[in-house]
C-alpha positions as CSV (number, residue, x, y, z in Angstrom):
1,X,-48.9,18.6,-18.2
2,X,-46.7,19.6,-15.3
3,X,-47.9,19.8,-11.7
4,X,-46.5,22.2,-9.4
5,X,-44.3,21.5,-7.1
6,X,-42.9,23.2,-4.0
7,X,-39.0,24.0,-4.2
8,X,-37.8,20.5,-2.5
9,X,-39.3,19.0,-5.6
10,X,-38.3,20.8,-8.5
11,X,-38.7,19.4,-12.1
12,X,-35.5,19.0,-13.6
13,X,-34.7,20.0,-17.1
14,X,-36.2,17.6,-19.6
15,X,-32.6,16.6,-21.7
16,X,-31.5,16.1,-17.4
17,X,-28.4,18.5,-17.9
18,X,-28.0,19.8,-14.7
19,X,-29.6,18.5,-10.9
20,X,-30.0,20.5,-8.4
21,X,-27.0,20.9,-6.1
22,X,-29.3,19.0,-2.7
23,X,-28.9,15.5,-5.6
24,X,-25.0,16.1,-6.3
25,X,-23.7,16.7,-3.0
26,X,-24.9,12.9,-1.1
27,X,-23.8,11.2,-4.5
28,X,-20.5,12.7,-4.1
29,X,-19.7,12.0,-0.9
30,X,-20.8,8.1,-1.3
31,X,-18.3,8.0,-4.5
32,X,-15.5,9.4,-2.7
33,X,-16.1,7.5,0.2
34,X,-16.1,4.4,-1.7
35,X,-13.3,5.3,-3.9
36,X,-11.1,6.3,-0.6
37,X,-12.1,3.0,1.5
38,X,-11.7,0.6,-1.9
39,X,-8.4,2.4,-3.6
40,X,-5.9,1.3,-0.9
41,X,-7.1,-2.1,-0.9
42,X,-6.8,-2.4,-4.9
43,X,-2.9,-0.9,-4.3
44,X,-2.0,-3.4,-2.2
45,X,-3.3,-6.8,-3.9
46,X,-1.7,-5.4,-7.1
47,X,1.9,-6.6,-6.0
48,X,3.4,-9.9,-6.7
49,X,4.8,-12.4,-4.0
50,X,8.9,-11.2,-3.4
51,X,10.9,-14.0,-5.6
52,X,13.5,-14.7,-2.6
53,X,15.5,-17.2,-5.1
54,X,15.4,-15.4,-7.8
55,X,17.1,-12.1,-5.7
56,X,19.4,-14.2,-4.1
57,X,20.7,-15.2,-7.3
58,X,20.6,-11.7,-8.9
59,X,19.1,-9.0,-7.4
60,X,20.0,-6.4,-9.9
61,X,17.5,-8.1,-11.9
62,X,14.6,-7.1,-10.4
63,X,15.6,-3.7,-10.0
64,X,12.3,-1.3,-9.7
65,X,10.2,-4.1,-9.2
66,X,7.6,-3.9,-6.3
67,X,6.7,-7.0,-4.6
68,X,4.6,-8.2,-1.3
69,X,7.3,-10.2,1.4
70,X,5.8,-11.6,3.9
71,X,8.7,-11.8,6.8
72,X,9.5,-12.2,10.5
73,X,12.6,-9.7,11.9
74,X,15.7,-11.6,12.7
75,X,17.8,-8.6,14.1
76,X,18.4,-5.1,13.8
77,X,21.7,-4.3,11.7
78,X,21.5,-0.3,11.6
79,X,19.9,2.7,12.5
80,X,20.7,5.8,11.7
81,X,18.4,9.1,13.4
82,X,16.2,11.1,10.7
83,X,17.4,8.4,8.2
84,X,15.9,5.0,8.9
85,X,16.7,1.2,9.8
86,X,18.4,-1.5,8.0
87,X,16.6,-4.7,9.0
88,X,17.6,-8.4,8.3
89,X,14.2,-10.2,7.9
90,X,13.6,-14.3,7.4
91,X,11.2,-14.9,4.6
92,X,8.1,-16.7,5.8
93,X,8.0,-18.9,2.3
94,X,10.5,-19.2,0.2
95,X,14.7,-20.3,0.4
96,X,14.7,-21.8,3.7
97,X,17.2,-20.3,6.5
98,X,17.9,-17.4,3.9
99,X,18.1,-14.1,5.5
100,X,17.4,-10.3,3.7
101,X,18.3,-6.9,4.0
102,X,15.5,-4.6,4.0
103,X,15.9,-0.7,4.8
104,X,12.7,1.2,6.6
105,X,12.7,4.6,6.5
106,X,11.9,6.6,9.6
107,X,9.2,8.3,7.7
108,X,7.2,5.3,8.4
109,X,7.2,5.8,12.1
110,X,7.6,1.8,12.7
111,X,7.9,0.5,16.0
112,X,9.5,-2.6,15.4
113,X,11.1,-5.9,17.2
114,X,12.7,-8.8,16.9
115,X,10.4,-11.9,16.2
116,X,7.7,-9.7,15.0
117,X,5.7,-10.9,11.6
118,X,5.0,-8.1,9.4
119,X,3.8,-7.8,5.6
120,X,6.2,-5.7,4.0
121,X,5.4,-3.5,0.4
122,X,8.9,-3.1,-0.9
123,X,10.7,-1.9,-4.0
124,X,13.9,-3.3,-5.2
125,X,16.0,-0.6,-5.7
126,X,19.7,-0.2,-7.0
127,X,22.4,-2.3,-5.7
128,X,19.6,-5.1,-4.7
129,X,18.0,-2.5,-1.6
130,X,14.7,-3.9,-0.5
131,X,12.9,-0.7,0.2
132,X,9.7,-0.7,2.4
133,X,6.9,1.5,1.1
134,X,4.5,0.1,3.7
135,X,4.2,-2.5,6.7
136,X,1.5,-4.2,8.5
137,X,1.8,-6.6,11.3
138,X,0.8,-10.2,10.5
């Protein structure tokens, strides 16, 4: 037996095929807010530590590879308007005193300095080119 309801309280179809759109709309919102605040998290842990010996040995190796490097900037080598800045960075663990090139490009919008730590999400690209896909500041 069904009681009547008023219309904020309808009886849904008994196989539950379809709910009414007042349900779907919170339900969404919570799983795309969730997804949005949890998916750039899940990106970044999926990258490996950078292998600083293994580069410095033979960088064409790794080519394609995307790793985490955690570094501090050593100096400013180039920079080039609309293009981006080549940046030699000390790793933080690794080959001691060991210095690397890594290029940022200006799309990032980086405002960067010398002694400044910064975790760097980088892609070895052809010819050994550390390429940052993302930074954030240590």
């Amino acid at each position: 037996m069904q009681l009547p309801l008023s219309p904020p309280f309808r009886i849904l179809d008994p196989d539950m095929r379809s709910l009414p759109p007042a349900v779907l709309r919170p339900a969404l919102f919570l799983c795309a807010a969730a997804l949005a605040l949890l998916a750039p998290g899940c990106a970044r842990q999926s990258n490996e530590p950078f292998p600083v010996s293994a580069y410095l040995e033979s960088p064409d190796n790794l080519q394609g590879n995307r790793y985490t490097l955690d570094a501090e900037i050593d100096a400013q080598l180039q920079w080039r308007e609309g293009t981006g800045r080549l940046l030699a960075v000390r790793p933080l663990s690794g080959e001691p005193g060991s210095r690397l090139p890594v290029f940022i490009a200006d799309s990032l919008n980086a405002n960067l300095m010398v002694a400044q730590r910064y975790r760097f999400e980088i892609t070895v690209r052809r010819g050994g080119l550390l390429y940052v896909n993302s930074l954030r500041k240590l």
